[in-house]
C-alpha positions as CSV (number, residue, x, y, z in Angstrom):
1,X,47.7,215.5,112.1
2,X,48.2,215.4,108.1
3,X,51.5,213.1,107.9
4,X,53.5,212.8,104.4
5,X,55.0,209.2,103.7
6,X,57.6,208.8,101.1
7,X,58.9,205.5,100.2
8,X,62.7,205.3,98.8
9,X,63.5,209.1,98.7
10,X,66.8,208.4,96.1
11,X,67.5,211.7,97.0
12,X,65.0,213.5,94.8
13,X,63.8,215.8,97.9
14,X,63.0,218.8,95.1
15,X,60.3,216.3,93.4
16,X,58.8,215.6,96.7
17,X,58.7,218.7,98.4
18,X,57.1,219.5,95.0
19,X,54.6,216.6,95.1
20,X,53.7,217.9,98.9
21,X,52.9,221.4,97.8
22,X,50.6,220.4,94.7
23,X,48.6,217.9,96.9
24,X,48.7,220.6,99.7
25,X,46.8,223.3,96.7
26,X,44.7,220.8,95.2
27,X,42.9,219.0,98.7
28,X,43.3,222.7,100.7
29,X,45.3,220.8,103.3
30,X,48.7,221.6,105.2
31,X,51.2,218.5,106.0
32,X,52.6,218.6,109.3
33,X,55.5,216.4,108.7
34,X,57.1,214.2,106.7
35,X,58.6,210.5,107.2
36,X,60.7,209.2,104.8
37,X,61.3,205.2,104.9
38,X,64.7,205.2,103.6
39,X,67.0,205.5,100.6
40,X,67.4,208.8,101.3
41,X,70.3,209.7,100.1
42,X,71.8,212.6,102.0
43,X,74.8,212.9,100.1
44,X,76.9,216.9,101.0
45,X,79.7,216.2,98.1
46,X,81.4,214.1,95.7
47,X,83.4,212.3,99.1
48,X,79.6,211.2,100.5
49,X,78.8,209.8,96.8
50,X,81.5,208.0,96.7
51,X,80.1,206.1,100.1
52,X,76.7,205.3,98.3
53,X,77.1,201.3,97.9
54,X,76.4,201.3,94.3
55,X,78.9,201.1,90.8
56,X,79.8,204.4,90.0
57,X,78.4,204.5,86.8
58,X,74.9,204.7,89.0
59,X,76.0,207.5,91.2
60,X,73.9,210.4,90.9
61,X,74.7,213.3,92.7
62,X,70.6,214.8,93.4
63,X,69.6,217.8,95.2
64,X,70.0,217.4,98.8
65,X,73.7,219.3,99.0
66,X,71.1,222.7,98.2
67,X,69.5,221.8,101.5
68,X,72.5,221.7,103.3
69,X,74.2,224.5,102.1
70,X,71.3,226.4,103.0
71,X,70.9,227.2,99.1
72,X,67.5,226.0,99.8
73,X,65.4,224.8,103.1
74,X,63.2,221.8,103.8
75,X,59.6,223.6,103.9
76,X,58.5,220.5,106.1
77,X,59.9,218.8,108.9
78,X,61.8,216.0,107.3
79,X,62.0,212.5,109.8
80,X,64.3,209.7,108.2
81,X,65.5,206.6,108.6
82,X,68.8,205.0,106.4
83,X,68.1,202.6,103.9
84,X,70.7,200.4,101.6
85,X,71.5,203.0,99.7
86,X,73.0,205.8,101.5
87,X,75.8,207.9,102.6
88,X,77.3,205.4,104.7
89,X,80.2,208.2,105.7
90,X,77.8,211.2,106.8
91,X,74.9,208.8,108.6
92,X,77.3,206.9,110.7
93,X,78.6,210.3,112.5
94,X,75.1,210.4,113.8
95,X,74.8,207.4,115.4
96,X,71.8,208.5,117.7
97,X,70.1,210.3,115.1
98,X,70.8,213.9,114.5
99,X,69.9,217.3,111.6
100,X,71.5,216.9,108.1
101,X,70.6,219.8,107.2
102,X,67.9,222.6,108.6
103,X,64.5,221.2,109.2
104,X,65.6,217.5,108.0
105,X,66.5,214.7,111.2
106,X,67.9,211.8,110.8
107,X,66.4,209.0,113.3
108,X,70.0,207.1,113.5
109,X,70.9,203.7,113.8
110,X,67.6,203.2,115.6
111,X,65.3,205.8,117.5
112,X,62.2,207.4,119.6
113,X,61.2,211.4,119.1
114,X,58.1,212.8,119.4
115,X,56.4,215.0,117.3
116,X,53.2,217.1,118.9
117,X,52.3,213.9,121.1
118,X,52.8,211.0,119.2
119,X,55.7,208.7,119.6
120,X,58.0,207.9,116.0
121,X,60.3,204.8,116.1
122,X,62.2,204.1,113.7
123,X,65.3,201.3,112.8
124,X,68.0,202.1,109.6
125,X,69.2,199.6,107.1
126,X,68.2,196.6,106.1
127,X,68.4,192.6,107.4
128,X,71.7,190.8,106.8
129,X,72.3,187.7,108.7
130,X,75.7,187.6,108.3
131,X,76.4,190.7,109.7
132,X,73.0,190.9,112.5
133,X,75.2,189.9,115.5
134,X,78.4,192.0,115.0
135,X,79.0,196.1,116.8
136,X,79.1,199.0,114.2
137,X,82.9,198.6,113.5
138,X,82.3,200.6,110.0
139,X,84.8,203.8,109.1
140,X,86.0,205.3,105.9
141,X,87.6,204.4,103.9
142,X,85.2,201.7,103.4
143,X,86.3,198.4,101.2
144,X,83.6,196.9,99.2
145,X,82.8,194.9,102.0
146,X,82.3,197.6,105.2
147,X,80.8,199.8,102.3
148,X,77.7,197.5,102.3
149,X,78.2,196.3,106.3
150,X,77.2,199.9,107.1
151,X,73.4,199.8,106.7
152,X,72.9,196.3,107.6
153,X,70.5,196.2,110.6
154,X,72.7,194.8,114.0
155,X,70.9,193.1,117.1
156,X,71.9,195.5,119.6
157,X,70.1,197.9,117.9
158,X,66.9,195.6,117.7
159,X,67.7,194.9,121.3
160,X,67.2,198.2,122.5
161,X,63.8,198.9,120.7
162,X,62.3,195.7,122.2
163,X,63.0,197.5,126.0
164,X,60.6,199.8,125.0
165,X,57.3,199.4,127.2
166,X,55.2,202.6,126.1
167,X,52.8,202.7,122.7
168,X,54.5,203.9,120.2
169,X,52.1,205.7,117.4
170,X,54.5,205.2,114.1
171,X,57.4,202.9,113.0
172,X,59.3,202.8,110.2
173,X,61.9,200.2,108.7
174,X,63.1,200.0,105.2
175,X,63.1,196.6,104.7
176,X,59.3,195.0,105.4
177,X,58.8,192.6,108.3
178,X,58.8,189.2,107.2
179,X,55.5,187.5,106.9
180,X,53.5,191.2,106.4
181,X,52.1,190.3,103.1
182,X,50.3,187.1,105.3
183,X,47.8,190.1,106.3
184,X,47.2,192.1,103.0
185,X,46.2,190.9,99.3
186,X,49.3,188.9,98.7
187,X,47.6,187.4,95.5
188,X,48.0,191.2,94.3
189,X,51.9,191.8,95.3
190,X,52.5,188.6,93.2
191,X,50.6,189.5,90.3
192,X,52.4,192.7,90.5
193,X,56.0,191.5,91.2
194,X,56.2,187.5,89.9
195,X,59.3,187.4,91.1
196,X,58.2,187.4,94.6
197,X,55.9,184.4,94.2
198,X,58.6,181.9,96.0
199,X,59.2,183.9,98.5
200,X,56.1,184.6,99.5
201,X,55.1,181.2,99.6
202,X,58.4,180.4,101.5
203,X,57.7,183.0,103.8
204,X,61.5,184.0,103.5
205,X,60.1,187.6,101.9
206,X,61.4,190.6,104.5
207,X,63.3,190.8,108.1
208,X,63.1,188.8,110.3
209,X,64.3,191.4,113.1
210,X,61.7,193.4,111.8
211,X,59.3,191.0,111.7
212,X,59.7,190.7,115.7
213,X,59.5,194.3,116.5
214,X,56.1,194.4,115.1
215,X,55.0,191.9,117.3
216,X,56.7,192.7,119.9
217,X,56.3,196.6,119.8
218,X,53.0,196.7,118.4
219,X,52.5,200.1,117.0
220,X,49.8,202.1,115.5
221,X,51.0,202.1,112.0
222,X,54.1,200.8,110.1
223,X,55.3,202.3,107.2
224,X,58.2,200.8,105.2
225,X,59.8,200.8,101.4
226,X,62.7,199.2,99.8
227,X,60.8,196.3,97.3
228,X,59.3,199.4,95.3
229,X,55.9,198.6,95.3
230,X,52.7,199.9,97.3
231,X,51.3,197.1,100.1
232,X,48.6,197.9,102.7
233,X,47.8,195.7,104.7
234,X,45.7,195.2,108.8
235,X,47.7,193.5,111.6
236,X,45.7,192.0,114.6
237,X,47.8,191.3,117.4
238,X,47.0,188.7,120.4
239,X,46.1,190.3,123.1
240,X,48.3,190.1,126.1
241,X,47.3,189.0,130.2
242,X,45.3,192.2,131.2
243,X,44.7,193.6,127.6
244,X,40.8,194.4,127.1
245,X,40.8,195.3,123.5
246,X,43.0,193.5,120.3
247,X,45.8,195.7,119.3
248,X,46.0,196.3,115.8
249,X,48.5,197.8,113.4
250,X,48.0,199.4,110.2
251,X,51.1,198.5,107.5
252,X,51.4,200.8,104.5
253,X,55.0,200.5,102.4
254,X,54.7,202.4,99.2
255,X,57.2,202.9,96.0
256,X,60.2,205.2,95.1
257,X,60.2,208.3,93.4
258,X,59.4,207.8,89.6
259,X,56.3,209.4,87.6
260,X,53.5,207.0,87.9
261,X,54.4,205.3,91.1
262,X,52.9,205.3,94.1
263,X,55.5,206.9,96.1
264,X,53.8,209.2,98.3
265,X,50.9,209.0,100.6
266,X,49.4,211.1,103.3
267,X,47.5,210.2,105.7
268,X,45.6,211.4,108.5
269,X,46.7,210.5,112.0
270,X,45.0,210.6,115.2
271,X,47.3,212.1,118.0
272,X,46.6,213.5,121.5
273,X,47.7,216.9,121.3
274,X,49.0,217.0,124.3
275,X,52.3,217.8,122.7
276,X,53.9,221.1,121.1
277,X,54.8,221.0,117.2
278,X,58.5,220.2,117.9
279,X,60.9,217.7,117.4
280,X,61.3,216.2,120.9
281,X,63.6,212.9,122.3
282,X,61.7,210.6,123.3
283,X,62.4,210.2,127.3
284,X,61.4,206.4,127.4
285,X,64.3,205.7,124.8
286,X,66.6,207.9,126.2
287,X,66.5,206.4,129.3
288,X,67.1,203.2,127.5
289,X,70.3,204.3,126.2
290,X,71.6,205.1,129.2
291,X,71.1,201.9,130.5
292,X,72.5,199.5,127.7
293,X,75.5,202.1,127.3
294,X,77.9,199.7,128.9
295,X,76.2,197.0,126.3
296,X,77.7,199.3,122.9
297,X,80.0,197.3,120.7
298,X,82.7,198.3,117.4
299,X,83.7,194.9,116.9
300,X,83.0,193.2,113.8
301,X,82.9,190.0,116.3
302,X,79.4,188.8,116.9
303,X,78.1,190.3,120.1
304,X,75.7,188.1,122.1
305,X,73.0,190.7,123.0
306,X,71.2,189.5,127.0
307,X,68.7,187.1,127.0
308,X,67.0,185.3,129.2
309,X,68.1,181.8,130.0
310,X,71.3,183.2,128.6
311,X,74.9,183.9,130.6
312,X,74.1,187.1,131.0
313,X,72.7,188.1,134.9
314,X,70.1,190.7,133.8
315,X,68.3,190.7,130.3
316,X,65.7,193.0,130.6
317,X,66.6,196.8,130.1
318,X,63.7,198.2,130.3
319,X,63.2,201.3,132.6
320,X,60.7,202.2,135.0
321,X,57.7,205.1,135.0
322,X,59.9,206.7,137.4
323,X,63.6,206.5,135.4
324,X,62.0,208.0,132.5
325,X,60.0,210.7,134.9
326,X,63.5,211.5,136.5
327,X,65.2,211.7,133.0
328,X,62.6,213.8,131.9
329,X,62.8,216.5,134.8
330,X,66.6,216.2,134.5
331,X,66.8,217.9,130.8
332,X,63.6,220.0,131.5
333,X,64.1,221.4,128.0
334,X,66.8,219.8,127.0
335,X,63.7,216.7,125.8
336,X,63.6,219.6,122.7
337,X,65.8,218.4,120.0
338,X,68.4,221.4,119.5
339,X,69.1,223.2,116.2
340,X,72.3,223.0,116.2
341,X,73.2,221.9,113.1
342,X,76.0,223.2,111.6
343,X,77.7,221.9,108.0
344,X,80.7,219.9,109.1
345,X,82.2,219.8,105.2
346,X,82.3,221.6,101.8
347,X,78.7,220.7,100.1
348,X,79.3,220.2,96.6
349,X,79.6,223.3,94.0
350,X,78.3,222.6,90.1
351,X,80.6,225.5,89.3
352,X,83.7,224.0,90.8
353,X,83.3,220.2,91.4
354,X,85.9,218.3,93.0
355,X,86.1,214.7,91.8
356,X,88.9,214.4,94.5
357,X,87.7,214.4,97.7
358,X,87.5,211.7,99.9
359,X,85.8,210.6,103.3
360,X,87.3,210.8,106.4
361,X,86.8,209.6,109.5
362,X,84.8,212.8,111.7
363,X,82.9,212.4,114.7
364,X,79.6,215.1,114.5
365,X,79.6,217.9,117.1
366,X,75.5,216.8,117.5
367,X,76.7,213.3,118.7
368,X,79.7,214.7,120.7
369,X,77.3,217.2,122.5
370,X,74.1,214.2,123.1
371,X,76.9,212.0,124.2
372,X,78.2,214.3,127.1
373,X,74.7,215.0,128.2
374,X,73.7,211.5,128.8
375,X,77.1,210.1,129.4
376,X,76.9,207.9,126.3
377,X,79.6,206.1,124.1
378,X,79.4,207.1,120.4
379,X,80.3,203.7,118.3
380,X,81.4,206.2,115.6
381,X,84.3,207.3,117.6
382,X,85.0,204.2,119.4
383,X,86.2,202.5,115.6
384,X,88.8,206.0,115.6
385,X,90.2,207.0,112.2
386,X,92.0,203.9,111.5
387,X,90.1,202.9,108.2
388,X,86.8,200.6,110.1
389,X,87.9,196.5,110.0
390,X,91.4,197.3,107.6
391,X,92.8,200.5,110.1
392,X,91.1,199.4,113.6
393,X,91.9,197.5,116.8
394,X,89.8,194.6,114.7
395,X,92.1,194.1,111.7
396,X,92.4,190.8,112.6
397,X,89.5,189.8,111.9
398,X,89.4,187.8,108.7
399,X,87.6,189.5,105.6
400,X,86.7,187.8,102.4
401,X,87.7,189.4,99.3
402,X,86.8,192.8,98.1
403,X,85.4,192.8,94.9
404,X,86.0,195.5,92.1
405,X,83.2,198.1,90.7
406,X,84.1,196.8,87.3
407,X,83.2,193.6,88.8
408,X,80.2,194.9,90.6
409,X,79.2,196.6,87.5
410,X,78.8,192.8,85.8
411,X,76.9,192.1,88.9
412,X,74.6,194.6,89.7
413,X,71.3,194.3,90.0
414,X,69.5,196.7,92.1
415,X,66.3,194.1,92.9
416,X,67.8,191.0,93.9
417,X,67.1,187.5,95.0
418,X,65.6,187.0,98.4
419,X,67.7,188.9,101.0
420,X,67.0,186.6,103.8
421,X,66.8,183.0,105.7
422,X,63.8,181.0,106.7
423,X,65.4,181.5,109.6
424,X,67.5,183.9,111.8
425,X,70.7,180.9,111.4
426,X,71.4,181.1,107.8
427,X,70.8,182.1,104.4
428,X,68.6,180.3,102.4
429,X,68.2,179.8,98.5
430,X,66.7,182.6,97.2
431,X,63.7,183.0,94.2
432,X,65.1,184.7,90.6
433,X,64.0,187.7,89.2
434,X,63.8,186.2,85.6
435,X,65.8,189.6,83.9
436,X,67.7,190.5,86.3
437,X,72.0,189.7,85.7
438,X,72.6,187.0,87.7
439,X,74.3,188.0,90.7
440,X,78.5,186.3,92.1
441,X,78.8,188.4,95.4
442,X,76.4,186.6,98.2
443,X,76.3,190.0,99.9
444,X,75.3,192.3,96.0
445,X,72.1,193.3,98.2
446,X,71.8,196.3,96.0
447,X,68.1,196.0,94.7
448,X,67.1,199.8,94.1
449,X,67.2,201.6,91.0
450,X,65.8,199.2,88.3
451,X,65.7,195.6,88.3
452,X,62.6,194.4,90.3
453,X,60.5,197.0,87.8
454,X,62.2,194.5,84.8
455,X,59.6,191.9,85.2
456,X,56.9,194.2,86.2
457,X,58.0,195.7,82.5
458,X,58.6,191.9,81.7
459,X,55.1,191.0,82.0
460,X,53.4,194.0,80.7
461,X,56.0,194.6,77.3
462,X,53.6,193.0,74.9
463,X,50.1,194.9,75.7
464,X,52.3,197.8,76.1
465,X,54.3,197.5,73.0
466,X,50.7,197.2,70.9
467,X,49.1,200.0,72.7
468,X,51.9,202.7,71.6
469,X,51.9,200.9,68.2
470,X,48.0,201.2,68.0
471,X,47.5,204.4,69.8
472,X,51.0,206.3,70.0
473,X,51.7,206.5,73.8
474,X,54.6,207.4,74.8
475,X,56.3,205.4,77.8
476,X,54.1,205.7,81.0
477,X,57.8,205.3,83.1
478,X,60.0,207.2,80.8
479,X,57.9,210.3,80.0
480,X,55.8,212.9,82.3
481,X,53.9,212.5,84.9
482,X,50.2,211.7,85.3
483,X,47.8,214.5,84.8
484,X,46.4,216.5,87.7
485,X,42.7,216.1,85.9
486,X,43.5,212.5,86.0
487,X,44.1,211.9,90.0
488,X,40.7,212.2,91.0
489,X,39.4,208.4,89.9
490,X,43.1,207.0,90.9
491,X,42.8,208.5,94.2
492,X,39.3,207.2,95.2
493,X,40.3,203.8,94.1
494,X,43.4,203.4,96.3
495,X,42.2,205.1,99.1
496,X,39.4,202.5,99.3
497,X,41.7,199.9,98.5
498,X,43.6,201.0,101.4
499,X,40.4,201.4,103.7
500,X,39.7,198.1,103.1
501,X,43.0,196.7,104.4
502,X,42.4,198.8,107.4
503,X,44.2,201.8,107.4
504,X,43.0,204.5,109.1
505,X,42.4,208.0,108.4
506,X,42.0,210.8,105.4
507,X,44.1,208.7,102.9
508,X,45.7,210.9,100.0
509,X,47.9,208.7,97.4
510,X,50.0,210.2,94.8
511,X,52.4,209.5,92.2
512,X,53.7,212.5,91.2
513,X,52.9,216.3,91.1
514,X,51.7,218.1,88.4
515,X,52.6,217.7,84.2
516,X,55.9,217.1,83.3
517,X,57.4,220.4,82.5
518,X,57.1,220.9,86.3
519,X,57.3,218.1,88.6
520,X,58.0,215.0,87.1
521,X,60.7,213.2,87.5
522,X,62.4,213.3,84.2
523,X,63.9,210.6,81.8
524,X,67.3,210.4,81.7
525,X,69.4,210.9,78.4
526,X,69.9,207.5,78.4
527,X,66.4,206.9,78.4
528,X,65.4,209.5,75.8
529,X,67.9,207.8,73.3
530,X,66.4,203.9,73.6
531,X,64.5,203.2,70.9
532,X,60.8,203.3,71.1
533,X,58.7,199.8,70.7
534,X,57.2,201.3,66.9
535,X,60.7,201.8,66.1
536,X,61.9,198.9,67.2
537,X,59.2,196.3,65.5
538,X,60.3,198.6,62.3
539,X,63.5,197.5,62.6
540,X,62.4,194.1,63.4
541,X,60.3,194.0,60.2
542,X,62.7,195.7,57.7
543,X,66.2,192.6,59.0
544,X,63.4,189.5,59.4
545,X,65.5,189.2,62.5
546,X,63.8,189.1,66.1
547,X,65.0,192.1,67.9
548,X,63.9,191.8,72.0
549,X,63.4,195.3,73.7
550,X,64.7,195.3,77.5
551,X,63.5,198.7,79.6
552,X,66.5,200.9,80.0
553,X,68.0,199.3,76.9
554,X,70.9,201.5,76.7
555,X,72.3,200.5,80.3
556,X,72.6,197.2,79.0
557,X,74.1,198.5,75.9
558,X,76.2,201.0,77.0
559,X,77.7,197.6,78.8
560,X,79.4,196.0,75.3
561,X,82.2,198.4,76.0
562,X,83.3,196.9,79.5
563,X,85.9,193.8,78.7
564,X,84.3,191.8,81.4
565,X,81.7,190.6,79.2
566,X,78.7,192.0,81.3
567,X,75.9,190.9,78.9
């Protein structure tokens, strides 16, 4: 089966889908599906953008509204997991995953399906310790503080996955499990992103909760995003009392979707078959939900998820060969994932925008429906429309202060410091991204768009400065993408590269479609106006004053205005 992986998707499905259909004519292949690790972005109007947890000035409002208008439709089955960068509003209503639009699922807070025999797990958001051990007591209208709460990863969730007993095939997380880049060329990730060097050497570089599902669940392959660099790497497992052969897992986390990135990649994946070509639920999890039901928390307490040795008088959830056979012959059919989607708000109009709107609380008619079937709890109703932590039942729970988007906008820096403890008990000191803006909120764990490519752009702004100079290139990130005629040499090199760390399969890498003028993804204005390096060593040479370039000058710019002093 030809599977698609897409790193951070940003919302830029047109590019992708693109990017699909070019590789599609130029190998004579077809993709069967498509998993996305995050980032997503699925984002119906301006109410949704305003629930993205970034400054304003960063909000963009992309192309998926076309999709769920039905203006235009996925020509792939789409499979998704949340990132940290999201429509917090419109993911929560689908707590146990659920369509976004025709053709395009999202996996929920954490999931199972099936997909023509081979089992897809998947777990949203990313690792904050603070938050791990609290419910999913998160509603609009979000503060600064729930805003970001919403797609950081809880135990329960984690919890659940580890009942699972059956192989599963594919797993995807946004954030990597801690300790991957032990099993790839680590050397290589540090040479490409200096910034990771102390953490890497820490070992405090990815999730920790992550970082146990991979041992613990042991799949096939493990795909992931969020640090915006490719990483293969070949995970031998110990073998377990009765186990004749070493398990193995094959890791792949790729970039996000820029022109000459390595964004996309797919891959050929072994699969029994024994399936049909639908979206199914997975019975095993299923089953699993039932059971742990009475377990579901909205608290922004922490919740003490069952453990052995623990108070609790049973631990271990997991079901039996014969719960999940009985589950399975109770829903017959119902194991198909219904299309029922059906657009629950305005999606966003160029002709007519409407700067206005704002999120409300809505439970989703596809988690009302799943609910009553199994008899399950949705979390997203259980907070009600009171407002998550400020409107709920749990408004007495203290909350530190909110800080502003002016403030954030001082802040922000999409790539930050590490993100997590040497341990699952608290935070620990964190390696520097030497050009990123220093960061004041503990919890700024915004590190998309930009900053983690600064010292990648850092390192390499001198040789690439003198090669434009020398040879007039124009700005390998800025400008179109690479060449079709140029793939061919690119691609054998990284698909070796990636045989070599063990992944499996008919490997096809990819940064971006075809020439510029119809698939790359474009600079923005703010790009096109910075100043190129010729012009700006003529300017240096003309004042006898030292100008230094940063990439995306003009953001940093642009900032004089603000009174806060952001540079």
């Amino acid at each position: 089966m030809k599977i698609a992986v897409e790193g951070c998707c940003h919302g830029e499905l047109d590019r992708i889908y693109e990017t699909i259909a070019y590789l599609e004519n130029r190998e004579g292949i077809t993709v069967d599906l498509l998993l996305c690790c995050g980032d997503f972005q699925a984002v119906r109007n301006e109410a949704d953008l305003k629930c993205v947890a970034v400054p304003p000035k960063y909000r963009q409002m992309q192309t998926f509204y076309k999709y769920y208008s039905g203006e235009k439709k996925a020509p792939i089955l789409t499979v998704f997991i949340g990132g940290n960068h999201e429509a917090a509003n419109h993911l929560q209503e689908l707590s146990y995953g659920g369509w976004v639009a025709p053709n395009i699922f999202y996996m929920g807070y954490a999931g199972v399906v099936r997909y023509g025999g081979l089992r897809i797990g998947g777990l949203s958001g990313i690792y904050k310790q603070h938050d791990y051990w609290k419910g999913h007591f998160e509603s609009p209208p979000y503060n600064q503080n729930t805003l970001r709460s919403a797609y950081h990863v809880r135990s329960f969730d984690v919890f659940r996955l580890k009942q699972l007993r059956l192989p599963l095939d594919v797993f995807m997380s946004h954030d990597w499990p801690r300790g991957i880049y032990r099993y790839g060329r680590s050397e290589e990730l540090v040479r490409r992103k200096r910034h990771f060097q102390n953490e890497v050497e820490t070992n405090t570089l990815g999730s920790p909760a992550a970082a146990e599902l991979l041992h613990h669940l042991r799949p096939t392959y493990w795909f992931s995003a969020h640090l915006h660099v490719k990483f293969a790497a070949f995970v031998e497992h110990k073998k377990k009392e009765g186990e004749d052969a070493v398990k193995t897992t094959r890791f792949l986390a790729l970039d996000k979707c820029l022109p000459q990135r390595e964004f996309l990649q797919v891959l050929d994946v072994p699969h029994s078959g024994e399936g049909p070509l639908q979206l199914e639920w997975d019975p095993e999890w299923l089953a699993i939900l039932q059971a742990t039901n009475h377990l579901v928390s909205a608290s922004p307490e922490k919740q003490h998820v069952p453990e052995n040795k623990s108070l609790h008088e049973r631990w271990d959830y997991s079901v039996s060969e014969e719960e999940v056979r009985m589950l399975a012959e109770s829903l017959g059919d119902g194991l198909r994932v219904a299309e029922n989607f059906l657009p629950t708000v305005p999606a966003y109009d160029p002709q007519r925008p409407d700067n206005g709107r704002e999120a409300a609380h809505s439970p989703n008619p596809q988690t009302t429906e799943l609910c009553g079937r199994l008899g399950l709890v949705d979390p997203y109703a259980m907070v009600g429309a009171g407002g998550g932590d400020e409107g709920s039942p749990f408004s007495s729970t203290p909350k530190r202060p909110s800080t502003s988007w002016r403030q954030e906008d001082a802040a922000f820096s999409p790539d930050p410091p590490s993100e997590y403890s040497t341990d699952t008990s608290g935070l620990s000191s964190s390696s520097v991204n030497p050009d990123e803006i220093p960061l004041d909120d503990d919890d700024d764990d915004e590190d998309d768009e930009e900053d983690d490519d600064n010292e990648e752009e850092k390192e390499k702004e001198e040789d690439d400065c003198r090669a434009r100079v020398h040879h007039g290139h124009s700005d390998g990130d800025g400008g179109g993408s690479r060449n079709p005629g140029e793939d061919g040499d690119n691609k054998d090199e990284a698909a070796a590269e990636t045989k070599q760390q063990g992944t499996q399969g008919d490997v096809t890498p990819t940064t971006s479609p075809a020439d510029s003028q119809t698939s790359s993804c474009k600079r923005t204005p703010e790009q096109a106006e910075a100043p190129t390096a010729a012009a700006a060593a003529a300017a240096e040479g003309a004042s006898g004053v030292k100008k230094i370039k940063r990439r995306n000058q003009s953001i940093y710019t642009a900032g004089d205005e603000d009174a806060d002093g952001k540079n």
